[in-house]
DRENMARSE-414716 format. One record per residue: residue in one letter; x, y, z of N, C-alpha, C in turn; residue number from 0. Coordinates in steps of 0.2 Angstrom, whole numbers. Atoms other than C-alpha are relative to their C-alpha. Layout:
a X Y Z X Y Z X Y Z NUM
...
This chain:
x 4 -6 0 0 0 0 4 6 0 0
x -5 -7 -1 15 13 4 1 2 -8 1
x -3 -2 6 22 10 -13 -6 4 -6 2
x 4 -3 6 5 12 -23 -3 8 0 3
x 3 -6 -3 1 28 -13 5 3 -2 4
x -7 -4 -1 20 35 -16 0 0 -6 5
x -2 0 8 21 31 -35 -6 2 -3 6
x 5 -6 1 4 39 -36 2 7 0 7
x -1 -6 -1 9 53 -30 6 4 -3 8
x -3 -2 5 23 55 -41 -2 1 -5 9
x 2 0 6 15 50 -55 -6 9 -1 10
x 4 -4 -2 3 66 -50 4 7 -1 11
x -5 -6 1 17 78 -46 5 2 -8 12
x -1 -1 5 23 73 -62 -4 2 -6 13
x 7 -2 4 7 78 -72 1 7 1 14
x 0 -8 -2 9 94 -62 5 3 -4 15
x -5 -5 1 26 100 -66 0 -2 -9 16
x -2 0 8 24 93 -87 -8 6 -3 17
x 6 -4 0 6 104 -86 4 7 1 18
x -3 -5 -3 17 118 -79 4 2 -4 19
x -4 -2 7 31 117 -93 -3 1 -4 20
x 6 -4 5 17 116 -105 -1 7 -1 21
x 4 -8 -2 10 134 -99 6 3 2 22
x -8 -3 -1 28 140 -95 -2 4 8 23
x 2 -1 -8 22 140 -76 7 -1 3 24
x -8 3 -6 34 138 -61 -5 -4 1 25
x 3 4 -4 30 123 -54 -3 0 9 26
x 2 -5 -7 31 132 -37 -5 1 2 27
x 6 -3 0 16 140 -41 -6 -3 2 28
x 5 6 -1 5 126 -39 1 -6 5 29
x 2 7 -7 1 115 -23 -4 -5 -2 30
x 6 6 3 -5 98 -23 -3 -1 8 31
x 7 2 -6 -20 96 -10 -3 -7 -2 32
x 1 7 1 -21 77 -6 -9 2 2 33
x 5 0 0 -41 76 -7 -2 -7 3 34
x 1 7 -6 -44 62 9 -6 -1 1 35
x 6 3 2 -63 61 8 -1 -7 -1 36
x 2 7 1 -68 43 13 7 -3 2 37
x -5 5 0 -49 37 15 3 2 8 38
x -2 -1 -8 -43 30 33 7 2 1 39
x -6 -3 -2 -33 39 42 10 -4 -1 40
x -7 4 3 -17 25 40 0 4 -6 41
x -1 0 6 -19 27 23 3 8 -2 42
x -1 -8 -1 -17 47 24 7 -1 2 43
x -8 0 -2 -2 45 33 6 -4 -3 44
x -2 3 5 5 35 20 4 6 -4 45
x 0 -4 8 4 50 7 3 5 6 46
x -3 -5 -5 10 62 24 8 -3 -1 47
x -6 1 0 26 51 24 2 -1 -6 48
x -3 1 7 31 52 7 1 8 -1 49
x -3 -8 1 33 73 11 -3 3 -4 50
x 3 -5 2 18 79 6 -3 5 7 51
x 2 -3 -6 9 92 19 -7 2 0 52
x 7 -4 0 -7 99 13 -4 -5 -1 53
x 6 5 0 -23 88 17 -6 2 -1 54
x 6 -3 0 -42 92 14 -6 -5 3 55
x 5 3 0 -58 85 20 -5 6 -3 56
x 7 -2 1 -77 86 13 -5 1 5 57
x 6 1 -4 -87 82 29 6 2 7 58
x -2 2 -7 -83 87 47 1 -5 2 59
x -1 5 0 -86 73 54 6 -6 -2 60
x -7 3 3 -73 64 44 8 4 4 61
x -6 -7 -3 -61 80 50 2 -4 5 62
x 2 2 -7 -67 74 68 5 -6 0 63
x -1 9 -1 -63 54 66 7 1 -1 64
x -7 0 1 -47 58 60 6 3 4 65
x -4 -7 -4 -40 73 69 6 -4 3 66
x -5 3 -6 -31 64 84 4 -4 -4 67
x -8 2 3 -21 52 73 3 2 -2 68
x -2 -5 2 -17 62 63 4 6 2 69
x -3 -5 -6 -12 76 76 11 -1 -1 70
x -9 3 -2 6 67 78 4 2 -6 71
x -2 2 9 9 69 58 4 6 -2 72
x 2 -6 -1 14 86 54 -2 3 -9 73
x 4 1 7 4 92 40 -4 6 0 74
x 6 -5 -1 -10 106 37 -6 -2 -4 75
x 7 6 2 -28 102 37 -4 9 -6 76
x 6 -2 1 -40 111 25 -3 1 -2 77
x 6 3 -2 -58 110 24 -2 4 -9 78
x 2 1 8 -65 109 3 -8 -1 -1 79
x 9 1 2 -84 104 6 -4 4 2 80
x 6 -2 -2 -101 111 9 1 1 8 81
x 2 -2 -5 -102 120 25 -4 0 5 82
x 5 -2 -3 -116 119 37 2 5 7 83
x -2 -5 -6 -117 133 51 1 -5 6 84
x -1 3 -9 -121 121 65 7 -5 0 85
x -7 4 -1 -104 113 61 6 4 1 86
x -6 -7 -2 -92 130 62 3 -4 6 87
x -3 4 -6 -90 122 81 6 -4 2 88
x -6 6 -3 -82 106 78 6 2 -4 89
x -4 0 5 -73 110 63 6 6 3 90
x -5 -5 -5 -63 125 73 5 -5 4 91
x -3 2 -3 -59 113 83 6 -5 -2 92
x -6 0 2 -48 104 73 5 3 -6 93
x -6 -4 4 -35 117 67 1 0 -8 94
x 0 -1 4 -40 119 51 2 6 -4 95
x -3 -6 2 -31 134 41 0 5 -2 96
x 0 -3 7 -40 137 27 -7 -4 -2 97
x 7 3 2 -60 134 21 0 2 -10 98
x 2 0 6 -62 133 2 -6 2 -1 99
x 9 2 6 -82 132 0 -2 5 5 100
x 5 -5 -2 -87 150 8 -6 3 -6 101
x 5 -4 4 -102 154 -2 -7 3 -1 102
x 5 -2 -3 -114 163 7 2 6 6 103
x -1 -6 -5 -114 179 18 -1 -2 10 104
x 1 2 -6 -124 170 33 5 -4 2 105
x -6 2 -4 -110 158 35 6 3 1 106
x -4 -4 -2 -96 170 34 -2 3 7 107
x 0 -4 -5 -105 180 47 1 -5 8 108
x 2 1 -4 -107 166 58 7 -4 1 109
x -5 -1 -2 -91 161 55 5 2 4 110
x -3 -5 -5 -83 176 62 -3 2 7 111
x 2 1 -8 -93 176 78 5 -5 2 112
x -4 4 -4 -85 163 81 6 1 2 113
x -7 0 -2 -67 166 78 0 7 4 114
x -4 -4 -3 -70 181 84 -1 -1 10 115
x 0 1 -7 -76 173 103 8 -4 2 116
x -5 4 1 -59 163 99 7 4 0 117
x -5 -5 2 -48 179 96 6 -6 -5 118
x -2 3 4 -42 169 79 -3 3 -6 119
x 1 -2 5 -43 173 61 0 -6 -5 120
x 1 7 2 -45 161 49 -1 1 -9 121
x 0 -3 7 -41 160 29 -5 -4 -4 122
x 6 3 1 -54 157 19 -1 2 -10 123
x 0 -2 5 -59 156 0 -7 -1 -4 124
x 5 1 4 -73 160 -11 -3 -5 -5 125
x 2 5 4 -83 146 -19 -5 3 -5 126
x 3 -2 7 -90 149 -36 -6 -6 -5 127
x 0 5 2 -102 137 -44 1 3 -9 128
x 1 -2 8 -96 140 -62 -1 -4 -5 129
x 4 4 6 -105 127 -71 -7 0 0 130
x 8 -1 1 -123 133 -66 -2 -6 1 131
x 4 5 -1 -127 116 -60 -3 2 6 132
x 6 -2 -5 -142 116 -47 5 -4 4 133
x -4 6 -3 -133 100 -41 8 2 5 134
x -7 -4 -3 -115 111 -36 -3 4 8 135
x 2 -7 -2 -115 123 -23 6 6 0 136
x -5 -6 4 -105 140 -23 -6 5 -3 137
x 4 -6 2 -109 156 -25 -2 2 -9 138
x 0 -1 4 -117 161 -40 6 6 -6 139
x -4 -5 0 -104 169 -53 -1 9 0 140
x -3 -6 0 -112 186 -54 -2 4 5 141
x 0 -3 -4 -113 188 -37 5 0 3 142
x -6 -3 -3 -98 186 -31 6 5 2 143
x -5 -4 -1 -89 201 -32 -4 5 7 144
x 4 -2 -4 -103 206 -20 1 -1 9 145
x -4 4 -5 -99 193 -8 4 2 3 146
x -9 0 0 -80 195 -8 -3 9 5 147
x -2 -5 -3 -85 215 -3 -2 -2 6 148
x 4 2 -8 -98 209 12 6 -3 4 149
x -6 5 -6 -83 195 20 6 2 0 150
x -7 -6 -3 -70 209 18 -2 4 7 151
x -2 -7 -5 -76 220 31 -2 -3 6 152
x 0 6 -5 -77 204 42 6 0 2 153
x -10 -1 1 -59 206 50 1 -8 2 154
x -5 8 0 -57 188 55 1 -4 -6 155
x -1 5 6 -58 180 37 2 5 -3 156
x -3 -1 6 -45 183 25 2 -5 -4 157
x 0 3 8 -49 181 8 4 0 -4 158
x -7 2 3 -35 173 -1 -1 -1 -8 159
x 0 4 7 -43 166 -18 -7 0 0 160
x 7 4 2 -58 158 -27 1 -7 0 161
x 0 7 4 -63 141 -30 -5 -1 -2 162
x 3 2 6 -71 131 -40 -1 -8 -3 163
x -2 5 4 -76 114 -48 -3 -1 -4 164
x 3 2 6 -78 111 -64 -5 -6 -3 165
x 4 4 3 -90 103 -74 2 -7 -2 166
x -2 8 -2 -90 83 -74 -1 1 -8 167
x 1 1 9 -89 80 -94 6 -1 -6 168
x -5 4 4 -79 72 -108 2 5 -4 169
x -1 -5 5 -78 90 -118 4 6 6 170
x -4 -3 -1 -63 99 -113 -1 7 1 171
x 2 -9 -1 -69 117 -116 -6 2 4 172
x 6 -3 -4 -83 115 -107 3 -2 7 173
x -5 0 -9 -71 111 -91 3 5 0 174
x -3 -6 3 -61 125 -99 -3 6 4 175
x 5 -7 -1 -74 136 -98 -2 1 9 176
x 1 0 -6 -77 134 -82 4 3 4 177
x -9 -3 -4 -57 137 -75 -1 7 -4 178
x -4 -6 -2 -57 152 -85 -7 7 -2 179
x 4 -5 -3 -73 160 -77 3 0 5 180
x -2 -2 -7 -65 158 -62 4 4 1 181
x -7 -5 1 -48 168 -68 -2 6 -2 182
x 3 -5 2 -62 180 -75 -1 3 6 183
x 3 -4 -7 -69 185 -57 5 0 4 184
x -5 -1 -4 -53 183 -50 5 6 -3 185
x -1 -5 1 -47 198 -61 -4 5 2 186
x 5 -6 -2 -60 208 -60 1 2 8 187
x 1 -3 -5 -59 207 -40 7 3 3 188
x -6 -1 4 -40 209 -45 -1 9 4 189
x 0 -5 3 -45 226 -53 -2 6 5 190
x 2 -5 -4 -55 234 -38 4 0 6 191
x -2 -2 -5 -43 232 -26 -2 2 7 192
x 5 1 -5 -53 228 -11 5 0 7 193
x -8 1 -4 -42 232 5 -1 -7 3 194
x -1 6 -4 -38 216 14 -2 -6 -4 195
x 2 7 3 -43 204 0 6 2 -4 196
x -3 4 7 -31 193 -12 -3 -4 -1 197
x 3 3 6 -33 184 -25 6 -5 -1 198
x -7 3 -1 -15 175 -22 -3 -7 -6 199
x 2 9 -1 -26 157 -24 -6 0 -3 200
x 4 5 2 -36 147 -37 -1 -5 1 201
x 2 9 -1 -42 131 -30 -2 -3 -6 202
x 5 4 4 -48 121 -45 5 -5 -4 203
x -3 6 3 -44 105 -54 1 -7 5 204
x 0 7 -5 -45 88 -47 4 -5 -6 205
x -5 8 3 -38 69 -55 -2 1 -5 206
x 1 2 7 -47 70 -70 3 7 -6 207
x -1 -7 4 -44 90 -75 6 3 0 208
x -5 -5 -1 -28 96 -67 4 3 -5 209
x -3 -3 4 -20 98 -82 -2 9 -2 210
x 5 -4 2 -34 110 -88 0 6 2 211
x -1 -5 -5 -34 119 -73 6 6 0 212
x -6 -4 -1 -16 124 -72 2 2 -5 213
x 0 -7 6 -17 132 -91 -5 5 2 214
x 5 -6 -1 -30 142 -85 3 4 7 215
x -3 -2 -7 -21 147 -67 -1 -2 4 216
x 4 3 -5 -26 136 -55 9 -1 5 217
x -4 0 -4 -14 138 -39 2 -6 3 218
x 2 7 -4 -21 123 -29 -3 -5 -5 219
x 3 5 1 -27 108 -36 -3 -8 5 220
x 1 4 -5 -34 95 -26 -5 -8 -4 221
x -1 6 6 -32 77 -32 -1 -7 6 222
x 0 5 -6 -39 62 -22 0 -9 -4 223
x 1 4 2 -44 48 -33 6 -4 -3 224
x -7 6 2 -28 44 -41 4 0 2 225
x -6 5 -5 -17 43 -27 -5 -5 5 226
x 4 6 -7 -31 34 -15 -3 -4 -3 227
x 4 7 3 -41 24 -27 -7 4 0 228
x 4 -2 2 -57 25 -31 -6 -2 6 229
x 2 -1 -6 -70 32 -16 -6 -6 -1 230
x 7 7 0 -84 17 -10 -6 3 0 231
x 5 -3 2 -98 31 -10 3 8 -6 232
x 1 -6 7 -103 42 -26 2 8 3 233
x -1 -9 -1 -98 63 -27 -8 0 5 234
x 8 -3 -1 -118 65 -24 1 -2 8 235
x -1 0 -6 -114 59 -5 1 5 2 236
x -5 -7 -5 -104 75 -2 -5 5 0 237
x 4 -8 -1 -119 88 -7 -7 -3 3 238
x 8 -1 -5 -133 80 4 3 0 5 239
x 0 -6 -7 -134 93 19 -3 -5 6 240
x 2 2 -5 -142 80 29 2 -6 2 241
x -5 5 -3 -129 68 31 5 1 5 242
């Protein structure tokens, strides 16, 4: 199991940096975010001792179960799925650095209650759903420049980036199209120079797209399936709120 999790993750990095010469990127410029959803803790730490650092879960709960073994490893956690309020709580509570799927005003604001009873700050980035599926969630594209002004004048969350995931589909321009509506809104909030927000970070691109992503700009990537195998419940698990 070491070896298949370790020669993934090369084959991985290697995608990264031939995607990156491609585009006449630095390969610098581009994080790989192991995407741990469903995969046990051992198993994670597999892909930790191989000298990677950055981890993400989809569900608290998941976060929860793992947190403690995990703990010993050193690594940084963070958090890629759908939100709910009543969960800000637990999720605080394991040291996570960085939320990817803000996309809504109510939960930024409840958010920052918190950190701010916590005297903490906490970086965070705008989710987008730019394929217009009902099915996604993320903020609508043409409101988030609206967004992004509302959770700047929030002082505990600093807005680093957008993210985003692309449309599931065998036609490459229509995944395209997607990464470069994200680099669209993330100029434009670029342009108005909003105090206390960057745009440093594009999250987007996973196992099947990274290439795709990182000609269009994508920072992060977040890649699970082909370094860990293939998860034993469907995507659709991740967007129902009442799991």
């Amino acid at each position: 199991m070491h070896e298949f999790i370790a020669e993934n993750i090369q084959v991985i990095q290697q995608r990264i940096d031939e995607a990156c010469k491609a585009n006449r990127r630095d390969p610098r410029e581009v994080k790989l975010l192991l995407a741990t959803k469903t995969v046990p803790a051992e198993r994670i730490e597999i892909a930790l001792q191989t000298g990677q650092t950055l981890i993400a879960e989809n569900k608290v709960q998941e976060l929860k179960d793992k947190f403690e073994y995990l703990n010993a490893v050193p690594h940084v956690n963070h958090f890629i799925g759908h939100l709910q309020t009543n969960k800000i709580k637990d999720l605080l509570k394991c040291n996570v650095s960085c939320i990817h799927s803000i996309d809504r005003i109510d939960l930024a604001e409840k958010l920052h209650q918190r950190l701010l009873k916590q005297d903490k700050s906490m970086e965070v980035l705008i989710q987008v759903n730019t394929s217009f599926e009902e099915s996604k969630y993320g903020a609508a594209p043409e409101e988030v420049i609206g967004l992004v002004q509302q959770i700047a004048t929030l002082s505990t969350l600093k807005i680093k980036g957008l993210m985003t995931i692309g449309i599931l589909s065998a036609e490459a321009e229509q995944v395209r199209a997607c990464f470069q509506l994200l680099k669209h809104i993330q100029r434009q909030i670029i342009a108005l120079a909003i105090p206390g927000v960057s745009m440093q970070e594009l999250s987007m691109g996973m196992s099947g797209d990274l290439e795709i992503a990182i000609a269009e700009g994508a920072t992060i990537v977040r890649v699970g399936t082909a370094i860990f195998g293939r998860r034993p419940t469907p995507d659709s698990y991740y967007w129902n709120e009442n799991l």
